[in-house]
PDBQT receptor file of N, H, CA, C and O in Angstrom, charges set to zero:
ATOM      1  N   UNK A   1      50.748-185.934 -67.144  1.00  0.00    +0.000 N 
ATOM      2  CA  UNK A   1      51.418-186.120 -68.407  1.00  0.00    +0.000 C 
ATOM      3  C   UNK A   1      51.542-187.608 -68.713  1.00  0.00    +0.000 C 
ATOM      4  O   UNK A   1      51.676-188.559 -67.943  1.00  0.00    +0.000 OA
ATOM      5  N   UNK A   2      51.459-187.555 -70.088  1.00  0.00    +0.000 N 
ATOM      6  H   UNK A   2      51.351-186.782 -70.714  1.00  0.00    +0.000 HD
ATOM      7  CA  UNK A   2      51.878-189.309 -70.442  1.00  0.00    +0.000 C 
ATOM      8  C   UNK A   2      53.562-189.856 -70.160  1.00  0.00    +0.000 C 
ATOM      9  O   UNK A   2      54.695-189.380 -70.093  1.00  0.00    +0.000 OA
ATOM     10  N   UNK A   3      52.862-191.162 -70.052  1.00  0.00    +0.000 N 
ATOM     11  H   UNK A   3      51.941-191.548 -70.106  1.00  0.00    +0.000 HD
ATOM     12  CA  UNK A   3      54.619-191.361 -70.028  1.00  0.00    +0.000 C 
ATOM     13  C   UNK A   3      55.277-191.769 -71.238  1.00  0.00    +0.000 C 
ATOM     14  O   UNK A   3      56.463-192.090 -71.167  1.00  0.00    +0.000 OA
ATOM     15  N   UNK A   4      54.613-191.806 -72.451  1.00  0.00    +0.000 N 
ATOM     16  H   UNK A   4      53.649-191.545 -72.508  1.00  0.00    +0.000 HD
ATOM     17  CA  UNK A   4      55.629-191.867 -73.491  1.00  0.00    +0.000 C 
ATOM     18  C   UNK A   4      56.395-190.925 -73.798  1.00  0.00    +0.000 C 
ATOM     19  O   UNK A   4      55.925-189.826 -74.090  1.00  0.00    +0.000 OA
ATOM     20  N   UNK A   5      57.978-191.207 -73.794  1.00  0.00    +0.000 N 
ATOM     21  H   UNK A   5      58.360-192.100 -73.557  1.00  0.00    +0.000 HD
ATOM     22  CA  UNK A   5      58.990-190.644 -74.068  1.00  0.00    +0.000 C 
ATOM     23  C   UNK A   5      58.840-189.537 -75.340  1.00  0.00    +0.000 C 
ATOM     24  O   UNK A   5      58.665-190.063 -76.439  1.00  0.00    +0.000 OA
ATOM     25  N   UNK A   6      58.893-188.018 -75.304  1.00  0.00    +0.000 N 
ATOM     26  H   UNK A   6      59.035-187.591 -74.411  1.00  0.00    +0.000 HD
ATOM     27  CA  UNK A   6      58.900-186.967 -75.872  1.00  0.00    +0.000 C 
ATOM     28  C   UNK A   6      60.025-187.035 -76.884  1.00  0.00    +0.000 C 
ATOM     29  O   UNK A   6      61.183-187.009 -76.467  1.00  0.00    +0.000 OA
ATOM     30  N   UNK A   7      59.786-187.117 -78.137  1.00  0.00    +0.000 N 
ATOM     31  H   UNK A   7      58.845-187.139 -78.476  1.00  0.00    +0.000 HD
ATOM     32  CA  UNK A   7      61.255-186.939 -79.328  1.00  0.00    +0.000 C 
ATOM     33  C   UNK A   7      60.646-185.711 -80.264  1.00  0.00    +0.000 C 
ATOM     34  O   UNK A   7      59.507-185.387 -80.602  1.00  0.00    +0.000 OA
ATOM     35  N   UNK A   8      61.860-185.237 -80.489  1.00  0.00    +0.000 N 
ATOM     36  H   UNK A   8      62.785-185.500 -80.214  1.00  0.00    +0.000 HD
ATOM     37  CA  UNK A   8      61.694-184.224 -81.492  1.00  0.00    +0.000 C 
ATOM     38  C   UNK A   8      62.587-184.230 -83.044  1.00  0.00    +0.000 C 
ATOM     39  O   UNK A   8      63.801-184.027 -83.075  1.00  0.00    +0.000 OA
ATOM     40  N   UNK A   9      61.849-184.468 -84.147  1.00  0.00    +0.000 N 
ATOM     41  H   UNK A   9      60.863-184.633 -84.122  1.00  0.00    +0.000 HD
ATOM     42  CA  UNK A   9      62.414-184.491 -85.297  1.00  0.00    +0.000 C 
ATOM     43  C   UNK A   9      63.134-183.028 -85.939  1.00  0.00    +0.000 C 
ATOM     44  O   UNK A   9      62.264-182.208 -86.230  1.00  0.00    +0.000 OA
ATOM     45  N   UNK A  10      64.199-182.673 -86.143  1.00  0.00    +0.000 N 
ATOM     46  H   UNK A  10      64.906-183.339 -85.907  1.00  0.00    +0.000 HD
ATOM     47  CA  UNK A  10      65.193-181.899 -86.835  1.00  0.00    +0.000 C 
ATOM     48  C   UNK A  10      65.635-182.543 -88.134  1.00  0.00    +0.000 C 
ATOM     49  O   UNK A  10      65.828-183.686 -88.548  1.00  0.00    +0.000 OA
ATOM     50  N   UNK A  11      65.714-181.221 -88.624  1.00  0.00    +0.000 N 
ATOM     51  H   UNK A  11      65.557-180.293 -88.287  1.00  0.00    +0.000 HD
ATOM     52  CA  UNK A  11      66.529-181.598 -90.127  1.00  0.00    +0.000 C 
ATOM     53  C   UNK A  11      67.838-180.941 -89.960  1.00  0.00    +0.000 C 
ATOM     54  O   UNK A  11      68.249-180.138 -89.122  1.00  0.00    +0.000 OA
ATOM     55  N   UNK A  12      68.383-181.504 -90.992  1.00  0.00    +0.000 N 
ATOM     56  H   UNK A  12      68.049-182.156 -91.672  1.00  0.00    +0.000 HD
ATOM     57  CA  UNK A  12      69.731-180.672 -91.269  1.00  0.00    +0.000 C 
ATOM     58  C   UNK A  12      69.641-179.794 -92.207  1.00  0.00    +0.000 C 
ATOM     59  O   UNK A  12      69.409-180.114 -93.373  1.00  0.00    +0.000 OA
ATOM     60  N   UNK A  13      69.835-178.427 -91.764  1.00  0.00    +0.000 N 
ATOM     61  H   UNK A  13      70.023-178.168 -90.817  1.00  0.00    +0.000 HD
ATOM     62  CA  UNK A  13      69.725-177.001 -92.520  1.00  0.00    +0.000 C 
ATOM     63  C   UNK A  13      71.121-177.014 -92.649  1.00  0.00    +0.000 C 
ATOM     64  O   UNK A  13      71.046-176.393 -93.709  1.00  0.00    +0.000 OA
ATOM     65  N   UNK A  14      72.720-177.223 -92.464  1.00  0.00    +0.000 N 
ATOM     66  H   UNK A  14      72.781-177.728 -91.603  1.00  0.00    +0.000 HD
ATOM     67  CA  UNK A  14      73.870-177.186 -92.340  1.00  0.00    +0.000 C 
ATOM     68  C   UNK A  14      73.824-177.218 -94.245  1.00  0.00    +0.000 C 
ATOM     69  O   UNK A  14      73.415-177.998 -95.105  1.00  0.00    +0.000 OA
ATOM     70  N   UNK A  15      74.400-176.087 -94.213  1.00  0.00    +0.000 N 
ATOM     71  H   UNK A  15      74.732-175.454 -93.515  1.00  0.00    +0.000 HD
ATOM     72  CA  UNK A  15      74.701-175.877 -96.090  1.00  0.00    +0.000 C 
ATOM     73  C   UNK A  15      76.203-176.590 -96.388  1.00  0.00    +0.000 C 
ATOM     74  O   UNK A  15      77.210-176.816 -95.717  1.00  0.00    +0.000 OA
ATOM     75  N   UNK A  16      75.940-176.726 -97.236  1.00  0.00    +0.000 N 
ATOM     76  H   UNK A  16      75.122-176.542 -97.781  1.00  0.00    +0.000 HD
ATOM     77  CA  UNK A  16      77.240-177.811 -98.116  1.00  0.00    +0.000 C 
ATOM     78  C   UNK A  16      78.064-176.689 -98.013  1.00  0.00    +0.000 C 
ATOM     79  O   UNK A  16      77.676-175.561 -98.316  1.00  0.00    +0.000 OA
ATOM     80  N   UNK A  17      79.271-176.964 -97.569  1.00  0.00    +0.000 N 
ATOM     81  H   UNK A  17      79.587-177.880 -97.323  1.00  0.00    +0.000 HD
ATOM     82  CA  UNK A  17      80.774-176.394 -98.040  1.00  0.00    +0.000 C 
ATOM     83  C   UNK A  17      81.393-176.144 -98.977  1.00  0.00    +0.000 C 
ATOM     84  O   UNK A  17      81.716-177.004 -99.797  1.00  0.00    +0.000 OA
ATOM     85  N   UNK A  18      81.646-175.133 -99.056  1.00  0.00    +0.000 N 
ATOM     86  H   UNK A  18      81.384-174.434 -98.390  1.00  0.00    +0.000 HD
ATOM     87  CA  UNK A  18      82.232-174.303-100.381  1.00  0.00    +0.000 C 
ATOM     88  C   UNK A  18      83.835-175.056-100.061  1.00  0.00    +0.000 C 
ATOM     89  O   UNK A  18      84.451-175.378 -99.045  1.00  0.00    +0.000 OA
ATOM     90  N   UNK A  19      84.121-175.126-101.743  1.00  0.00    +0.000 N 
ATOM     91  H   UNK A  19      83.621-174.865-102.568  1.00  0.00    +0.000 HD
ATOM     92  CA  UNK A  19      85.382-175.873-101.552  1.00  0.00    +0.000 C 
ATOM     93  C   UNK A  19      86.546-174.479-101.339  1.00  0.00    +0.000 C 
ATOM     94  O   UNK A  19      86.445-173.287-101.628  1.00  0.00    +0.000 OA
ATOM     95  N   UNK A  20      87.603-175.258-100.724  1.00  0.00    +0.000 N 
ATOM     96  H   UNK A  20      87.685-176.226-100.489  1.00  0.00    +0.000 HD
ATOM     97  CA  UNK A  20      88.730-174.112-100.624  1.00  0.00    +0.000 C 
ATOM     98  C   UNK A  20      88.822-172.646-101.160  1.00  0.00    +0.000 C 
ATOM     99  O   UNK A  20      88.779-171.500-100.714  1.00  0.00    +0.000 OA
ATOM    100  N   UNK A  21      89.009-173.456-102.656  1.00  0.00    +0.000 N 
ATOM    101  H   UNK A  21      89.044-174.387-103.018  1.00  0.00    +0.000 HD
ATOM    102  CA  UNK A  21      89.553-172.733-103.597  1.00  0.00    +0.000 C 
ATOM    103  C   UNK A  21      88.332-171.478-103.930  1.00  0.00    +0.000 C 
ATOM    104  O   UNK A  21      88.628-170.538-104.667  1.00  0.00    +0.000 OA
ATOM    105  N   UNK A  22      87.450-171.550-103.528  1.00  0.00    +0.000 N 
ATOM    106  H   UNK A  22      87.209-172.314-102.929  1.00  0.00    +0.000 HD
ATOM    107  CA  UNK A  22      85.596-170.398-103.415  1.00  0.00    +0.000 C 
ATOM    108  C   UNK A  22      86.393-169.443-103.456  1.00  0.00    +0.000 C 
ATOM    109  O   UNK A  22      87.472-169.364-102.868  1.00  0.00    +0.000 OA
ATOM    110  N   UNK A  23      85.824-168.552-104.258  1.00  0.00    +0.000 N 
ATOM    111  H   UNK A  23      84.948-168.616-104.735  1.00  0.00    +0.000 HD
ATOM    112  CA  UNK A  23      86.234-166.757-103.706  1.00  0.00    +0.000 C 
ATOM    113  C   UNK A  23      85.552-166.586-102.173  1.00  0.00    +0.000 C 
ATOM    114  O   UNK A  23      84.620-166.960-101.461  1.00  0.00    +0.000 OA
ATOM    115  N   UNK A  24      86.363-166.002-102.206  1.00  0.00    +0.000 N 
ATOM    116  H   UNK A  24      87.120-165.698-102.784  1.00  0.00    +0.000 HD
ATOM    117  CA  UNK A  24      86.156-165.538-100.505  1.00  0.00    +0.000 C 
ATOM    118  C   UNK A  24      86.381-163.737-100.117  1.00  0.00    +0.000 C 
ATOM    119  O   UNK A  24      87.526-163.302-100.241  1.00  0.00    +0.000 OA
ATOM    120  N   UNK A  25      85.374-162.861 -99.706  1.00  0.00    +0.000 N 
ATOM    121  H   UNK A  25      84.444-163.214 -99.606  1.00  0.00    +0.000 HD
ATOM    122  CA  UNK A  25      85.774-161.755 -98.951  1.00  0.00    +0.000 C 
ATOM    123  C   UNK A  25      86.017-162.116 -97.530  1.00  0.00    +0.000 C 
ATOM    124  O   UNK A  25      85.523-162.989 -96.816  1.00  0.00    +0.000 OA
ATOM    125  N   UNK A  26      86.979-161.136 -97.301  1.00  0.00    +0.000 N 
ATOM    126  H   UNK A  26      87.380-160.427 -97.880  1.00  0.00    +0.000 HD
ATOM    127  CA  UNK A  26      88.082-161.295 -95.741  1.00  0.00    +0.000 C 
ATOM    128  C   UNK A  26      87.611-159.982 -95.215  1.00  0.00    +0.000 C 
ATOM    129  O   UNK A  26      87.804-159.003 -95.937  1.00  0.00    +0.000 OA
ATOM    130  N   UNK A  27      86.792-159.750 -93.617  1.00  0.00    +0.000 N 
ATOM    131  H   UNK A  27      86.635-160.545 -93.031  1.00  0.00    +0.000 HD
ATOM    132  CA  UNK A  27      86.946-158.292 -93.593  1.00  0.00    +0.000 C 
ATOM    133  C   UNK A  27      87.254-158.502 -92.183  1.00  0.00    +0.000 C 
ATOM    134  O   UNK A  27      86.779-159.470 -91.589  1.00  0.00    +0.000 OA
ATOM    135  N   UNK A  28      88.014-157.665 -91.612  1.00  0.00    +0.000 N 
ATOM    136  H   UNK A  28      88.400-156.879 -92.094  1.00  0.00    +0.000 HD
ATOM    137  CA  UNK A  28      88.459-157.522 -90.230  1.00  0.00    +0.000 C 
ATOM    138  C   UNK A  28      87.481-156.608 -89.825  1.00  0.00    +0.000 C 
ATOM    139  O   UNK A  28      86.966-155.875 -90.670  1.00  0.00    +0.000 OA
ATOM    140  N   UNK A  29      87.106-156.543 -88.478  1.00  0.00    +0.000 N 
ATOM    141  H   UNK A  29      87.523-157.139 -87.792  1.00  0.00    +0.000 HD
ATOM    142  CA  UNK A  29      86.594-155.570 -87.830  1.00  0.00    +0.000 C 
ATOM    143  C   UNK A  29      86.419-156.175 -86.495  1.00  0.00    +0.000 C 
ATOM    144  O   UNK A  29      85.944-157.197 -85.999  1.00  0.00    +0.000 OA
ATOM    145  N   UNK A  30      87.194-154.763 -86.027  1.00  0.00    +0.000 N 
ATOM    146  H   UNK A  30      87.580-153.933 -86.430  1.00  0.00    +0.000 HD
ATOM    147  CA  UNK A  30      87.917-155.086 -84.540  1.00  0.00    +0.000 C 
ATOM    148  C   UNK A  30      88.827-156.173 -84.513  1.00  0.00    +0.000 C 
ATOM    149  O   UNK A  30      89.566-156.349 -85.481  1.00  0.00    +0.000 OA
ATOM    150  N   UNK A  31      88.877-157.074 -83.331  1.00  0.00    +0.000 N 
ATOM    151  H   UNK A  31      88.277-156.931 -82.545  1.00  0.00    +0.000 HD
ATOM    152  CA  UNK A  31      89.433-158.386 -83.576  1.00  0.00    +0.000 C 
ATOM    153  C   UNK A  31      88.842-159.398 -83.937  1.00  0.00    +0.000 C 
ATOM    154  O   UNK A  31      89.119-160.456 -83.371  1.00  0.00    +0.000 OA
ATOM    155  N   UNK A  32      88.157-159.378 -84.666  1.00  0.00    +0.000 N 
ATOM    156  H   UNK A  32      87.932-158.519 -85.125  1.00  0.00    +0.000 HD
ATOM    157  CA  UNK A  32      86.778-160.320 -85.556  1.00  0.00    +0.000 C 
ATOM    158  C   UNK A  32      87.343-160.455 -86.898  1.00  0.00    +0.000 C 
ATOM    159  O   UNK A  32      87.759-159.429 -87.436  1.00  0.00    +0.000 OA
ATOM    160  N   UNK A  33      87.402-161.314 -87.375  1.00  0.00    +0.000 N 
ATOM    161  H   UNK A  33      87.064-162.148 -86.938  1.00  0.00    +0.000 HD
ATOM    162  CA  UNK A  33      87.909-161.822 -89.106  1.00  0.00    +0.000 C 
ATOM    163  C   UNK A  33      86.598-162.372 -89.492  1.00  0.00    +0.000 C 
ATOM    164  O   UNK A  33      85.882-163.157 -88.870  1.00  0.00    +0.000 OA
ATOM    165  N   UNK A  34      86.384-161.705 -90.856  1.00  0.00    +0.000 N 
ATOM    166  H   UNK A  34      86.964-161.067 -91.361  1.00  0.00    +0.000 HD
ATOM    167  CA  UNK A  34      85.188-162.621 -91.050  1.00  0.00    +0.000 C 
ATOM    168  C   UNK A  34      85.692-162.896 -92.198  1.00  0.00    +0.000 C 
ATOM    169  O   UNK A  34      86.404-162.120 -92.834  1.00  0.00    +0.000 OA
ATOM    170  N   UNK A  35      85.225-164.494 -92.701  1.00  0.00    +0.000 N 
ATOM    171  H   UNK A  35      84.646-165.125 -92.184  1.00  0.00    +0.000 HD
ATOM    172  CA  UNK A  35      85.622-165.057 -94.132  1.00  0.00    +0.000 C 
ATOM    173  C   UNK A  35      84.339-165.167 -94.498  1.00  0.00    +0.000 C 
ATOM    174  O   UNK A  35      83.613-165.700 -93.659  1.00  0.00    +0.000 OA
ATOM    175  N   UNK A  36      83.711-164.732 -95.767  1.00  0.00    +0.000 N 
ATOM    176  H   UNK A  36      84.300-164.300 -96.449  1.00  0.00    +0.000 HD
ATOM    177  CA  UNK A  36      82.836-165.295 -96.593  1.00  0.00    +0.000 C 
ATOM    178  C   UNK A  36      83.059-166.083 -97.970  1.00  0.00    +0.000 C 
ATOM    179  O   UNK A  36      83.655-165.620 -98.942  1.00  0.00    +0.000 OA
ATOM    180  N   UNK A  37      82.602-167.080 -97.904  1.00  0.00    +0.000 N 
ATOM    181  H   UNK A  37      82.117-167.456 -97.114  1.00  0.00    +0.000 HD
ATOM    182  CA  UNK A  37      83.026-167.467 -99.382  1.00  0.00    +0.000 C 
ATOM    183  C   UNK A  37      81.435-167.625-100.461  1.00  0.00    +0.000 C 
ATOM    184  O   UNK A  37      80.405-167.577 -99.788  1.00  0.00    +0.000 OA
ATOM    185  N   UNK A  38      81.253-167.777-101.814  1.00  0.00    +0.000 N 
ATOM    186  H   UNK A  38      82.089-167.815-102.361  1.00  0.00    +0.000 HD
ATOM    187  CA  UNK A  38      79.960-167.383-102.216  1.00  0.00    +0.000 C 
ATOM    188  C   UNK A  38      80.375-168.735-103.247  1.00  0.00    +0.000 C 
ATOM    189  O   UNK A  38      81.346-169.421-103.564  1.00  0.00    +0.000 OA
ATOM    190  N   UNK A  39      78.998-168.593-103.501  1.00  0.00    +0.000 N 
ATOM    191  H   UNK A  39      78.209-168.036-103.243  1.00  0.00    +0.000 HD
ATOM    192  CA  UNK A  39      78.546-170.118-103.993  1.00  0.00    +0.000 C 
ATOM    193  C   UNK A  39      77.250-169.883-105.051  1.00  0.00    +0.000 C 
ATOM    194  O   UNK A  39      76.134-169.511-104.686  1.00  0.00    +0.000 OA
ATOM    195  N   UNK A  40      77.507-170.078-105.956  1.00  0.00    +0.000 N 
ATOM    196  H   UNK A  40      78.414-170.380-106.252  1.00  0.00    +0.000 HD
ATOM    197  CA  UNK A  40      76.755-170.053-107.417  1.00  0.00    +0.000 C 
ATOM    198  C   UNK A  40      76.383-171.667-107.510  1.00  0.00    +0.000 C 
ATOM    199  O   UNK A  40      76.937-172.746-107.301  1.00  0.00    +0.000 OA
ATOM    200  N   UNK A  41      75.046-171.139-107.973  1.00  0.00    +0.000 N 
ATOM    201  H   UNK A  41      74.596-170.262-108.142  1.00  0.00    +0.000 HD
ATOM    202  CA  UNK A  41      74.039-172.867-108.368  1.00  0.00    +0.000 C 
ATOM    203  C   UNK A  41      74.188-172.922-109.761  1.00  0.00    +0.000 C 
ATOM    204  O   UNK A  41      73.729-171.920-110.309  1.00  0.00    +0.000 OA
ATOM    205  N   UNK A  42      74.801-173.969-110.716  1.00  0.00    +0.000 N 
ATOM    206  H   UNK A  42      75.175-174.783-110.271  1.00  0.00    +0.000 HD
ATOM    207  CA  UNK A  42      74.972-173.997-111.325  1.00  0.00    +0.000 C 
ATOM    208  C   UNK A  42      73.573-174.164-112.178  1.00  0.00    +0.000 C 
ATOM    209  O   UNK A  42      73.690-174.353-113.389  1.00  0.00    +0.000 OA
ATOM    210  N   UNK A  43      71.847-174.085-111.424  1.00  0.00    +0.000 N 
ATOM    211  H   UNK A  43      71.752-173.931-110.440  1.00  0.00    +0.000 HD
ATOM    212  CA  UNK A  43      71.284-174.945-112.218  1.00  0.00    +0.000 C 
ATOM    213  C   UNK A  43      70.021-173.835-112.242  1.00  0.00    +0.000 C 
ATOM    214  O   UNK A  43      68.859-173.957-112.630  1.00  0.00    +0.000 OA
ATOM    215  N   UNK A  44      70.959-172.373-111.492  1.00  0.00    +0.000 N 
ATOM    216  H   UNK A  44      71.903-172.273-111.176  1.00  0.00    +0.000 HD
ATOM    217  CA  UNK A  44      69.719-171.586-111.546  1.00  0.00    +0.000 C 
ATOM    218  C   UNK A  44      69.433-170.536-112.622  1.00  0.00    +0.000 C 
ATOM    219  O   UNK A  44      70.525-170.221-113.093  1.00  0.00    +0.000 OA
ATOM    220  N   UNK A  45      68.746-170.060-113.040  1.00  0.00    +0.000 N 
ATOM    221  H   UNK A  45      67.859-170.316-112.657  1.00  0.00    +0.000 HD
ATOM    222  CA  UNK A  45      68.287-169.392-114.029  1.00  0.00    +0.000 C 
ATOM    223  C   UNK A  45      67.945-168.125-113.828  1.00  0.00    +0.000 C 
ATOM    224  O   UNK A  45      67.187-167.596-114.640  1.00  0.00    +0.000 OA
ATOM    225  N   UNK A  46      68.454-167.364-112.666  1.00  0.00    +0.000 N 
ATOM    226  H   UNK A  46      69.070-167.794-112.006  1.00  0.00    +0.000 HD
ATOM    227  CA  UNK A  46      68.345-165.956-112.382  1.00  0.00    +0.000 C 
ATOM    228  C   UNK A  46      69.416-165.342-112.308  1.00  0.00    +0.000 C 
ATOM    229  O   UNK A  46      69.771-166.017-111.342  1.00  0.00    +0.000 OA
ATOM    230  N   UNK A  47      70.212-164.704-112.448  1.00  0.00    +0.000 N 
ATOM    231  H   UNK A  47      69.924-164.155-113.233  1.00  0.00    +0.000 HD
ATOM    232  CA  UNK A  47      71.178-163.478-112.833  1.00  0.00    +0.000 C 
ATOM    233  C   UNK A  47      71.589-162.784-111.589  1.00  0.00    +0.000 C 
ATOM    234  O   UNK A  47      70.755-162.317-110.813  1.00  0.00    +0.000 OA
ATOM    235  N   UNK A  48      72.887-162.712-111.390  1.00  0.00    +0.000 N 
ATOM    236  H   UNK A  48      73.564-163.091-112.021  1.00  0.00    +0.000 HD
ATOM    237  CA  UNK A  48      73.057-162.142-109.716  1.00  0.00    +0.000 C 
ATOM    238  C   UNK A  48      71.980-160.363-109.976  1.00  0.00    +0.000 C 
ATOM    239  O   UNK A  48      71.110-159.959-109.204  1.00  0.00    +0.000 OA
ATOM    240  N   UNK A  49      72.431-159.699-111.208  1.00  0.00    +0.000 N 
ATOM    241  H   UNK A  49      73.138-160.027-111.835  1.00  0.00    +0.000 HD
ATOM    242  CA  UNK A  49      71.611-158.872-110.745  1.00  0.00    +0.000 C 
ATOM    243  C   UNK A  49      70.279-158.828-110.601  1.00  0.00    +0.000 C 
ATOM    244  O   UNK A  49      69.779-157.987-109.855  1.00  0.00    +0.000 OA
ATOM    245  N   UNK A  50      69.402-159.854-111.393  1.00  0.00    +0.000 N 
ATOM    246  H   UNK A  50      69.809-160.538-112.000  1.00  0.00    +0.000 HD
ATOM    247  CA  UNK A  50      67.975-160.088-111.101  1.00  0.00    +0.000 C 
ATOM    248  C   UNK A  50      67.988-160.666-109.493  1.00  0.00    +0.000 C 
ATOM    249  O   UNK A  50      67.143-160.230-108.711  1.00  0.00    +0.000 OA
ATOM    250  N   UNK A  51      68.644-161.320-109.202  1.00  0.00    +0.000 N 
ATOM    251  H   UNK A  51      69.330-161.674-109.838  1.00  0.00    +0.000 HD
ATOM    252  CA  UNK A  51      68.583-161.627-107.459  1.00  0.00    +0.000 C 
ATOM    253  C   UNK A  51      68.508-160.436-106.892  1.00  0.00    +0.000 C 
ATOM    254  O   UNK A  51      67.649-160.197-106.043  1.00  0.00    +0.000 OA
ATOM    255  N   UNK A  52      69.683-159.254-107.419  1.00  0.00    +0.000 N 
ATOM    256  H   UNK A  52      70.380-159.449-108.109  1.00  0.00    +0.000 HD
ATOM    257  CA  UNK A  52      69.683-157.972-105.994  1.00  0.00    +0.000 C 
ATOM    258  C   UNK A  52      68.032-157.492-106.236  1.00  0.00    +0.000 C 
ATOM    259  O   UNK A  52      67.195-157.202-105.381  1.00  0.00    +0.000 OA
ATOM    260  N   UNK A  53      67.918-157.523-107.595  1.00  0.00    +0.000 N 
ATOM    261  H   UNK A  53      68.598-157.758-108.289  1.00  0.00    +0.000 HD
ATOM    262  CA  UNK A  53      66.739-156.473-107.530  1.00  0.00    +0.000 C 
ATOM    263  C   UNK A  53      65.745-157.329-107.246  1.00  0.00    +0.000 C 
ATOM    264  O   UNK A  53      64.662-157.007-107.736  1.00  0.00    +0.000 OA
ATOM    265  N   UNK A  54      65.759-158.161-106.711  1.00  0.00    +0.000 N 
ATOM    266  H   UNK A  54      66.638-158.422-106.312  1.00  0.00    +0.000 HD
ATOM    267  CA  UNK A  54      64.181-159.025-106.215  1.00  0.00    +0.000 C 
ATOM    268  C   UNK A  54      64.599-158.796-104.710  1.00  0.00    +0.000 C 
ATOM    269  O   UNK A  54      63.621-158.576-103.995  1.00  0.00    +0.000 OA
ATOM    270  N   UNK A  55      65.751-158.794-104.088  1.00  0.00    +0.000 N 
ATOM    271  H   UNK A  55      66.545-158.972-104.668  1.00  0.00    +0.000 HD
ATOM    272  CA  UNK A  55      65.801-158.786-102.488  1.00  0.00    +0.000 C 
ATOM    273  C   UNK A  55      65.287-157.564-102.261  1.00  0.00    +0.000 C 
ATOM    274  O   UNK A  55      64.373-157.361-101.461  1.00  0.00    +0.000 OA
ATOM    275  N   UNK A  56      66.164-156.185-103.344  1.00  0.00    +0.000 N 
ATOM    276  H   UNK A  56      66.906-156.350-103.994  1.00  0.00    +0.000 HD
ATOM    277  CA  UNK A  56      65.736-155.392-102.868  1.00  0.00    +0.000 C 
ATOM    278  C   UNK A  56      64.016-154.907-103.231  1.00  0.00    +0.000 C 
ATOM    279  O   UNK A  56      63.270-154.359-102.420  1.00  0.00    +0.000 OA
ATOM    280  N   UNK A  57      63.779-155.158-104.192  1.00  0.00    +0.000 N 
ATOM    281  H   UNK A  57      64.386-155.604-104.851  1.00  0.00    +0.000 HD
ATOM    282  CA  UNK A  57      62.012-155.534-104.180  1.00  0.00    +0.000 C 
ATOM    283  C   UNK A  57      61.224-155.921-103.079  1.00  0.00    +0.000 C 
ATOM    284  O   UNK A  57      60.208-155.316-102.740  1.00  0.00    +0.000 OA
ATOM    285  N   UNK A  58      61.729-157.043-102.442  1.00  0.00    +0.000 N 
ATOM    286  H   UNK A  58      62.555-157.534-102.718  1.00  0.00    +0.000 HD
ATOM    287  CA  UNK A  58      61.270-157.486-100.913  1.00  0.00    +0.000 C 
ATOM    288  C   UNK A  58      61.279-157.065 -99.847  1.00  0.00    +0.000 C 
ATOM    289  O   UNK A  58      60.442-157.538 -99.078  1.00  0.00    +0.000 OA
ATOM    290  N   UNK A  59      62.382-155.817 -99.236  1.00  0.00    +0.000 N 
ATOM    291  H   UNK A  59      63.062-155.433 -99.860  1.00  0.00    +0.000 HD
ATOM    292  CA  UNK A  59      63.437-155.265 -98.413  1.00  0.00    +0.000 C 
ATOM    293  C   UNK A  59      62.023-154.210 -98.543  1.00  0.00    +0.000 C 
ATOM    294  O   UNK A  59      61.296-154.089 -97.557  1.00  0.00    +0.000 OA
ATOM    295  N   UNK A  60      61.726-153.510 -99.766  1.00  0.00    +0.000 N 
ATOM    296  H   UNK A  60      62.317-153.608-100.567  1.00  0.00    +0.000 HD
ATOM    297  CA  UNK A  60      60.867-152.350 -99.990  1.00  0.00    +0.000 C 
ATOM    298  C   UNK A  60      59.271-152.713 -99.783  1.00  0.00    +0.000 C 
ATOM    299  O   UNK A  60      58.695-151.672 -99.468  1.00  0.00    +0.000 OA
ATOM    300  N   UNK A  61      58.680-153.430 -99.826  1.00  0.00    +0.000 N 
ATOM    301  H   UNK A  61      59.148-154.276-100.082  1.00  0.00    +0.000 HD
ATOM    302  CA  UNK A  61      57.705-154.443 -99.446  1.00  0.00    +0.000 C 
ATOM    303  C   UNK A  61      57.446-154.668 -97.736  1.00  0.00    +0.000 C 
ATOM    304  O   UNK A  61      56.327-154.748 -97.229  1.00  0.00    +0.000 OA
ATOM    305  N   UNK A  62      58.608-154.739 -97.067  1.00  0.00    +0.000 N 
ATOM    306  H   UNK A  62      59.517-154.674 -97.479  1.00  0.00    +0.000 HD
ATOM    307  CA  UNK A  62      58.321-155.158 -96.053  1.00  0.00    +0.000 C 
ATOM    308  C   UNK A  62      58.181-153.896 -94.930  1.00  0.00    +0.000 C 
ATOM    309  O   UNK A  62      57.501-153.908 -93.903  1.00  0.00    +0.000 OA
ATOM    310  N   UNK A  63      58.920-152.954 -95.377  1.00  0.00    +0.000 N 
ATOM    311  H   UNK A  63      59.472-152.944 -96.211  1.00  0.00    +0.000 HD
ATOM    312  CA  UNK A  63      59.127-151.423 -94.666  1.00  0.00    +0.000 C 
ATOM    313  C   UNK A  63      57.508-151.065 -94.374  1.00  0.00    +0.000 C 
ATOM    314  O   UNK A  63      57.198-149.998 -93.844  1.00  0.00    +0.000 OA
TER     315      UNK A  63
């Protein structure tokens, strides 16, 4: 092997933080809390329901 020192480049995938005040669903299960909070792009041009029906378009595609 060479001896130059091995580095590996990473990005940051870490998504921006929803501020506090975000709607948030809370669901318990078991002793597990889960918080979600949801986050709208102000700059996008698709429709939450045009989103479901393209995931689920994809979801049916992949089966």
């Amino acid at each position: 092997m060479s001896g130059e020192p091995r580095t590996m480049q990473t990005t940051d995938t870490t998504p921006a933080r929803a501020p506090e005040d975000a709607p948030a669903l809370v669901k318990k299960i078991g002793r597990t809390t889960y918080k979600v909070r949801v986050h709208f792009s102000h700059t996008s041009t698709e429709t939450m329901s045009d989103k479901i029906k393209r995931m689920l378009k994809n979801e049916i595609q992949q089966m």
